[in-house]
C-alpha positions in Angstrom: 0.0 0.0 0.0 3.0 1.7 0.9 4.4 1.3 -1.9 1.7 2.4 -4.2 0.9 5.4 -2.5 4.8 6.7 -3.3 3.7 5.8 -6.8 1.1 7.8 -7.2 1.1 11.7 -7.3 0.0 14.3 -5.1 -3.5 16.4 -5.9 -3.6 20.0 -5.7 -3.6 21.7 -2.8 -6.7 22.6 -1.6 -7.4 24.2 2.0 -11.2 23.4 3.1 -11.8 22.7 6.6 -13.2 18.8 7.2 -16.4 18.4 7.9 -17.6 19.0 11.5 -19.1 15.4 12.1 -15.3 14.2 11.5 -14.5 15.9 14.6 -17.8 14.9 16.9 -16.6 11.5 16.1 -13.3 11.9 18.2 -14.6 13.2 21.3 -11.4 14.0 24.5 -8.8 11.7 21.9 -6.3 13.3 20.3 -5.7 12.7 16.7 -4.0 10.6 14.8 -1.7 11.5 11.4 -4.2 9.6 9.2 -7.2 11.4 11.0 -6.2 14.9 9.7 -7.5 16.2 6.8 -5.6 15.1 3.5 -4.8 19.3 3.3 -2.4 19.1 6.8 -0.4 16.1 5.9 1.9 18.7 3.7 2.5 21.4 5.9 3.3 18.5 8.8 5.4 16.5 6.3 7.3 19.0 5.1 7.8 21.1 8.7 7.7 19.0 11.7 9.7 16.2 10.3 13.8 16.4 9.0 14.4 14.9 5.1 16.7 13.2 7.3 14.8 11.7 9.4 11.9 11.1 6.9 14.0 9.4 4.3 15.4 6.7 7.1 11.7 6.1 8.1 10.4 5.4 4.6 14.0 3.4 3.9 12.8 1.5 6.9 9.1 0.3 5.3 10.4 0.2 2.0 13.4 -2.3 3.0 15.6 -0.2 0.7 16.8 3.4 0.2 14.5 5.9 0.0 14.5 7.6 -3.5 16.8 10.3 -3.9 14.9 13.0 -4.8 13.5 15.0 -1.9 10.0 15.8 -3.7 9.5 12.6 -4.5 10.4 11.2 -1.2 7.8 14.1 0.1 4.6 13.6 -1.9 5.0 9.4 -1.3 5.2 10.6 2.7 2.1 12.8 2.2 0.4 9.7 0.0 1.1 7.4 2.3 -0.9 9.4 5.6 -4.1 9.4 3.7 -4.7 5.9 5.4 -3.2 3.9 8.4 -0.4 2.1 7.5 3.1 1.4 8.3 4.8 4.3 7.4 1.9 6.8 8.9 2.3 5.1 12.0 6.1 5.3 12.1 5.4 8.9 11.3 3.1 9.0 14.1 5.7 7.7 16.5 8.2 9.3 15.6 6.3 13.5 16.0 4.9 12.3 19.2 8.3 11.1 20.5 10.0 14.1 19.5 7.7 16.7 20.4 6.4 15.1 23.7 7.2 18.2 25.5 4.8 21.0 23.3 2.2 18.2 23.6 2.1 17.7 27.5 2.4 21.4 27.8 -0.8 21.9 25.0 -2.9 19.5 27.1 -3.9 22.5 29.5 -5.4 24.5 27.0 -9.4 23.2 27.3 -10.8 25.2 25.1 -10.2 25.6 21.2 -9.4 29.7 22.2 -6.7 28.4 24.6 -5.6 26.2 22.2 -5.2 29.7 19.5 -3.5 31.7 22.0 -0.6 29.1 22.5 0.0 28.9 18.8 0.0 32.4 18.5 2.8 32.3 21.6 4.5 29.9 19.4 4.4 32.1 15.8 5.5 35.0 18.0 8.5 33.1 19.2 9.5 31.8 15.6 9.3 27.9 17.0 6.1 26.3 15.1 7.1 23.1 14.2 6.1 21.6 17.5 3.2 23.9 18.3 1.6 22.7 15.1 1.8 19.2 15.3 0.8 19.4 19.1 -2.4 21.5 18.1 -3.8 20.2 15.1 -3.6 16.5 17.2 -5.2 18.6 19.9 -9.1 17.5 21.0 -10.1 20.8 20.9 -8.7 21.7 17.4 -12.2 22.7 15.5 -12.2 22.7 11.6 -12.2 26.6 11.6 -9.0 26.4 13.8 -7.4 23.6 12.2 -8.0 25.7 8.5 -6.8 28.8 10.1 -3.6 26.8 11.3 -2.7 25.9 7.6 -3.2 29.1 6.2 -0.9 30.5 8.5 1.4 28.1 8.7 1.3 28.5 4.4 2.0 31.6 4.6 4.8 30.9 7.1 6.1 28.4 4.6 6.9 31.2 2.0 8.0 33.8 4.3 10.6 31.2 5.7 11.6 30.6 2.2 12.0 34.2 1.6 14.0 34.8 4.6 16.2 31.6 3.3 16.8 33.4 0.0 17.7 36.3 1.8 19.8 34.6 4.1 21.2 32.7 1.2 22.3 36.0 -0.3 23.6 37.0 2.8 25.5 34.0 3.4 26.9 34.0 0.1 28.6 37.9 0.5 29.4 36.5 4.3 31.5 34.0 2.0 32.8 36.7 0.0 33.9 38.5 3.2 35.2 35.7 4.3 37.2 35.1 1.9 38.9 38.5 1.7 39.4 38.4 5.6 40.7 35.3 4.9 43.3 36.4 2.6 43.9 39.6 4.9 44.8 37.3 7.6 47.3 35.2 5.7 49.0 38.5 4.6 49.3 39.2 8.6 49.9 35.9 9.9 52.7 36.7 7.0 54.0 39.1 8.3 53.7 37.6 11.9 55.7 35.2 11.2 58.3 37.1 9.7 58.9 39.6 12.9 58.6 36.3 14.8 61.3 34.9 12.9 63.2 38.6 13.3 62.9 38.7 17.3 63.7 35.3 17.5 67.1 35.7 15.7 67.5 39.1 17.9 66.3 37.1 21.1 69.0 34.2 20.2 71.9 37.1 19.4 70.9 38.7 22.8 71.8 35.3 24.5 74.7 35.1 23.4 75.7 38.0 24.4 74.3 37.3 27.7 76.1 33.9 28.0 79.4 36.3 27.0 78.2 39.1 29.4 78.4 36.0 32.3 81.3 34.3 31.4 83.3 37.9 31.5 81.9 38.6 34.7 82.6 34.8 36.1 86.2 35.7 34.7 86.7 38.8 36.9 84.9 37.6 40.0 87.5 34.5 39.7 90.8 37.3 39.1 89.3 39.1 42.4 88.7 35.4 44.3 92.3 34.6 43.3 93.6 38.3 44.0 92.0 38.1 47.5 93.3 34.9 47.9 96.7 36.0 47.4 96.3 39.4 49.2 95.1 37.2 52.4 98.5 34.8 52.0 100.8 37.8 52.1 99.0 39.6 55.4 99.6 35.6 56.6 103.2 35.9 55.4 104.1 39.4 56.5 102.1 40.5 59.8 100.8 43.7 60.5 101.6 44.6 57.0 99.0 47.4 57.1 100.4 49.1 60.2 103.9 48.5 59.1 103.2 50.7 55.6 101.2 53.5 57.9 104.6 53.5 59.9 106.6 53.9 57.0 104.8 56.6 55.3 105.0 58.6 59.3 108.5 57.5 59.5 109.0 59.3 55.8 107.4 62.3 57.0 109.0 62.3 59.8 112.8 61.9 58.4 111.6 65.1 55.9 110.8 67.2 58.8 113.9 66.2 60.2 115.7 67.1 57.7 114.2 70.4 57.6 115.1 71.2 61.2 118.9 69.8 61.0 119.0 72.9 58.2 117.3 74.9 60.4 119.8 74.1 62.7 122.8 74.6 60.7 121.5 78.2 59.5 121.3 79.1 63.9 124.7 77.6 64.5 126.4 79.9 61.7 124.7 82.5 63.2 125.1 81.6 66.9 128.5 81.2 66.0 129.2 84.6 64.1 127.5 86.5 66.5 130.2 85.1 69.5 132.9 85.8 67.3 131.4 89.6 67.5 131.0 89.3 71.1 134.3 88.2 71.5 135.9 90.8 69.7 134.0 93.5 71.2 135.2 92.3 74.6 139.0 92.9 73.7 138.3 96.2 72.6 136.6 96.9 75.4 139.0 99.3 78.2 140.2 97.4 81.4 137.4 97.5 84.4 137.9 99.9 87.3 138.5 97.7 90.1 135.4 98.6 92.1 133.3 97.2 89.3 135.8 94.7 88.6 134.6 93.7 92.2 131.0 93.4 91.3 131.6 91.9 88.6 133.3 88.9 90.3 130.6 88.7 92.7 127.9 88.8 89.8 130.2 85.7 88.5 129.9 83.8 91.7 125.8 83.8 91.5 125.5 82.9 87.9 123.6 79.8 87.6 125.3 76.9 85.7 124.5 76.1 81.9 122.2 74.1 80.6 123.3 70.4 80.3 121.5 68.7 77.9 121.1 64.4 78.6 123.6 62.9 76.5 121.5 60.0 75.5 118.6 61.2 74.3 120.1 63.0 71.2 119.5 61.5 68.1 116.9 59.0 69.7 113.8 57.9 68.7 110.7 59.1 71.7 107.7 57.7 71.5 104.9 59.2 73.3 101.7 57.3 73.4 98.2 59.2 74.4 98.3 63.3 75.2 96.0 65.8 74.1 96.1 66.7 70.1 96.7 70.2 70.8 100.0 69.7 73.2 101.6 67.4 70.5 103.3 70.2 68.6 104.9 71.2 72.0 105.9 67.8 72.7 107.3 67.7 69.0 109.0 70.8 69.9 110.4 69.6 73.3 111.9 66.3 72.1 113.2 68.1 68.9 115.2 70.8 71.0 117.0 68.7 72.8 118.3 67.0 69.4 115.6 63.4 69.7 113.3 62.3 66.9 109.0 62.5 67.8 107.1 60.1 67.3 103.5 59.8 68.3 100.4 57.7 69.0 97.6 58.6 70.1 96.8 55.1 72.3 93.8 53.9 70.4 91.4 56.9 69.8 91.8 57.2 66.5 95.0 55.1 65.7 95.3 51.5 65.2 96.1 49.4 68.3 98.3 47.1 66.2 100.4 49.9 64.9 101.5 50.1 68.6 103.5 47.5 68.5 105.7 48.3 65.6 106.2 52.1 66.9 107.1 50.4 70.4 109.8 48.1 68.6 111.1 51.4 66.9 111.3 54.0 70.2 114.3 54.0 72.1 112.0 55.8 74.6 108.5 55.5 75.3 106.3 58.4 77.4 103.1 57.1 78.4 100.6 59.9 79.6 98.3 57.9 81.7 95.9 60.7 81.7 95.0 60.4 78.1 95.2 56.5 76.9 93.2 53.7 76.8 93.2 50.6 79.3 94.5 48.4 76.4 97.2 50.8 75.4 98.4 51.7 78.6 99.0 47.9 79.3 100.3 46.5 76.5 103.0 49.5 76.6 103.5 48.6 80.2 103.7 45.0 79.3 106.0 46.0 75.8 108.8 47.7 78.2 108.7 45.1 81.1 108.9 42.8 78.5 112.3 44.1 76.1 113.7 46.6 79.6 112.9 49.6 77.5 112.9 52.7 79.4 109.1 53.6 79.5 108.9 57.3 81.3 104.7 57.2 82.9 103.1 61.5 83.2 100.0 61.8 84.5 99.4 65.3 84.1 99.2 65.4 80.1 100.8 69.0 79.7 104.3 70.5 78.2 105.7 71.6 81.7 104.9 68.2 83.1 106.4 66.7 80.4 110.0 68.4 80.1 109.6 68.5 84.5 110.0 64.5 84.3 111.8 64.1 81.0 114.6 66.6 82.0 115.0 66.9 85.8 118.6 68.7 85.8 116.7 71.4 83.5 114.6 72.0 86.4 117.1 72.3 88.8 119.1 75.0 86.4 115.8 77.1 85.7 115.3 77.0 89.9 118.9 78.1 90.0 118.6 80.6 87.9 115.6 81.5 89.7 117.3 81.9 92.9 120.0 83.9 91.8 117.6 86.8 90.1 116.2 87.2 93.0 119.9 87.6 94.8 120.6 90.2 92.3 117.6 92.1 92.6 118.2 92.5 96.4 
């Protein structure tokens, strides 16, 4: 039956509403695909099922493929729902199953104007292949409805296929577009690549010189680590070698401004030495004395105190004097100096190095420790540096330049008292 109802063709469509005793006939059922009218098999056909899907059902009755072209295989379909069959009730099946959901929600509608607003919901939404099935199977679907549903749905039919020729033109300039933005893109993924390629080769150069940059610097780190290394081996080998090269370079400066004072020196002994040639020659000019002042005279000579004596051993001796205020050590430079012995100072660990103490103790021939003005540490490891070697170590307590010459030259105190003493004889 199937078969000869795909052989046969299609009549012309013709949209008249079924007769009102069809429907009386059906009462609270809903309708089957073979119960509608011959008019809403097309538009059911041809919108609520896929080609897809309708040529594997008819394949399926037919026990071979479906014929190829898609009108054919449509108006066979539409034959074939005239009547119950096979294939109608496959059909059947199959719009139930897939629309279950519109028809369980169409069951509320009881009346046939309930039933018109939903579909109207549905045209409004643009989703009618559901809403149409479910209410032309509907119980309440009258002829008027059902006829009105066709029409629109008709009428829907061509606007869709105007929209799909539209769309169609639409798609095809999308293509066009697409096609240039295609070729525009390969032109910049082009060009992408090639500055890709660029900063890679610039990336890879910079490396390198990275990799260069590091090895030159792990180079010069090394030359420090091995200069370090050997710096550290020669303060091992030679000790105190900083304090020795501070002394040297004081020891220079000091030999200079020895040198500068022997030619001072020299220049006051010529003149010292001129000037008592002049005294001497003015004396043997000079007229015998009268022998009352020749008397006076001899007693004057009795009273005058005796010279000066400088000590022997401290002339051309090195003096050490360790602590003192900074302001008396230009008098204590001038002291030592006077009496023909070479300065040296340190200041006992304010601002000098404690280990330099040591070598300028080694180098003094005597040491003056002002115990007013040095440090604990100082004061005993000159203490200690003396016992130790029987260096004479001279100890002041009150850090100024008369205290200093008072214990350093005692016999110079006893001529200045002299002296003293015999001023005030002559004054009387």
């Amino acid at each position: 039956m199937c078969e000869s109802a795909f052989a046969s063709t299609m009549s012309p469509l013709t949209l008249e509403p079924p007769p009102l005793s069809f429907f009386s006939r059906l009462g609270s059922r809903r309708r089957r695909l073979w119960e509608l009218s011959r008019e809403s098999h097309c538009p059911v056909i041809g919108v609520c099922l896929p080609l897809s899907v309708l040529r594997k059902l008819v394949g399926k009755v037919l026990d071979r493929a479906a014929p190829l072209e898609d009108y054919d295989l449509h108006v066979g379909a539409v034959n074939a729902c005239s009547s119950r069959n096979r294939l109608s009730e496959l059909l059947q099946d199959e719009l139930d199953r897939r629309y279950a959901t519109v028809i369980r929600r169409y069951k509320a509608a009881k009346t046939s104007e309930a039933l018109e607003s939903l579909w109207q919901e549905a045209v409004d939404e643009g989703d009618v292949a559901g809403p149409f099935w479910a209410a032309l199977t509907h119980p309440r679907c009258t002829p008027a409805l059902e006829l009105a549903l066709c029409r629109e749905m008709h009428m829907l039919q061509h606007q869709a296929g105007a929209t799909t020729r539209v769309e169609r033109s639409r798609f095809e300039a999308l293509v066009q577009e697409n096609a240039t933005l295609l070729r525009e893109l390969g032109k910049v993924q082009e060009r992408c690549t090639r500055l890709v390629t660029e900063k890679t080769r610039e990336l890879e150069r910079l490396r390198q010189d990275l990799m260069q940059a590091r090895a030159t610097l792990l180079c010069r780190d090394t030359t420090i680590a091995c200069l370090r290394s050997d710096l550290a081996e020669i303060r091992e080998t030679v000790p105190e070698l900083e304090a020795r090269l501070q002394l040297k370079r004081k020891l220079a400066a000091e030999k200079a401004h020895t040198k500068a004072l022997e030619q001072q020196l020299a220049a006051l002994r010529q003149e010292l030495s001129r000037a008592q040639s002049e005294l001497a020659a003015s004396r043997r000019r000079q007229n015998e004395p009268e022998p009352s002042s020749c008397a006076a005279t001899c007693s004057s000579a009795r009273h005058l105190p005796p010279p000066v004596t400088i000590e022997p051993e401290l002339l051309d001796k090195t003096i050490l004097c360790v602590g003192g205020r900074s302001g008396n050590i230009t008098d204590y430079r001038g002291v030592i100096e006077r009496i023909g012995g070479r300065f040296v100072h340190h200041d006992g660990g304010l601002e000098d190095n404690l280990g330099q103490l040591d070598a300028n103790l080694a180098a003094a021939d005597l040491v003056i420790c002002q115990t007013g003005c040095i440090s604990h540490k100082a004061y005993w490891r000159v203490k200690d540096h003396c016992k130790r070697t029987g260096k004479r170590c001279v100890f002041v307590d009150n850090p100024s330049v008369s205290a200093l010459a008072r214990t350093l030259f005692p016999r110079l105190e006893e001529n200045e008292t002299a002296k003293d003493a015999t001023d005030d004889a002559s004054s009387q």
